[in-house]
Each structure stands twice: as structure tokens, then as C-alpha cells.
N, C-alpha and C positions, 0 to 999 in steps of 0.2 A: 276549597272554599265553598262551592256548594254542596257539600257534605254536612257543614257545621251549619249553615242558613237552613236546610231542610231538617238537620238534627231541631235546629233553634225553634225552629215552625213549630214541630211536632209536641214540643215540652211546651209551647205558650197556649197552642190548640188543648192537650191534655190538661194543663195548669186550668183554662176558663171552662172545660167541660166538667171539671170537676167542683170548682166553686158552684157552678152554676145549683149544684144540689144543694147549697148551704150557705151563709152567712157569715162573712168573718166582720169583726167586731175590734175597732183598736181604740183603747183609751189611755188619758194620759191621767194623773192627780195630783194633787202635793197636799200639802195637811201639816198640822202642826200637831206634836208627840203630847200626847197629853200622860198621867199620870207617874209612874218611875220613870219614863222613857227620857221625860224631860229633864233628867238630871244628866244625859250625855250627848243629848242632842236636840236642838231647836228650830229645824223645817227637814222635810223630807219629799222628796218627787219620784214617781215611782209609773210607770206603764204595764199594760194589758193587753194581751191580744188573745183573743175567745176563736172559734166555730164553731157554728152552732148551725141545729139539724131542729126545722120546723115539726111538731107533734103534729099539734095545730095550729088554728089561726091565730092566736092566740099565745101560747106554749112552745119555747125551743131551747133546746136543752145542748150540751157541749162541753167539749176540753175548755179550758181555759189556762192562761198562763201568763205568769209578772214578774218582775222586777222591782223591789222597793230601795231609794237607799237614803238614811238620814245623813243630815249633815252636822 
């Protein structure tokens, strides 16, 4: 048992020192399909989640990745 609490320690210590270099970013949308789209589907919701690495003050640049799905 304290094998898996010091293992747990050491992956939550590693997990926030290494955010702490970057940004993650989670977003949600929904939206309505506008032109062919609308002929098979009529609302759609769909999530994001980004990191992203400061250039500048300004500028931060990153993966990003989503999930869309119409209904």
C-alpha cells in the first residue's frame, strides 16, 4: 500500500511540474450545420482540449485536439 501512494505521489508531482510549463485549454461548442450539412443533421456539440507553450506574452502556440458529433 505504500508503494502505490508513493508511486501516486510521484505521477501527481510529475503531472503539475510539468503543466506548470504550459497551458491546457478545454472547451466545449455546439452550433447548428449550416449549408449540405443540413440536410442530415440539425445541432451538433463537440469539445477541445489544446496545450499550449507561451512564445510570448502575447503568442502561444500548441497540439490541439476534438471531438465533433452531429445529431
Amino acid at each position: 500500500m505504500k508503494k502505490a501512494i508513493l508511486l501516486l505521489g510521484f505521477f501527481v508531482f510529475g503531472v503539475q511540474s510539468s503543466f506548470s510549463q504550459g497551458d491546457i485549454v478545454l472547451g466545449v461548442n455546439v452550433g447548428l450545420p449550416t449549408g449540405d450539412v443540413k440536410d442530415y443533421s440539425n445541432f451538433d456539440v463537440g469539445a477541445d482540449v489544446a496545450y499550449l507553450f507561451g512564445l510570448a506574452e502575447i503568442v502561444k502556440v500548441g497540439p490541439t485536439a476534438g471531438y465533433m458529433h452531429f445529431f
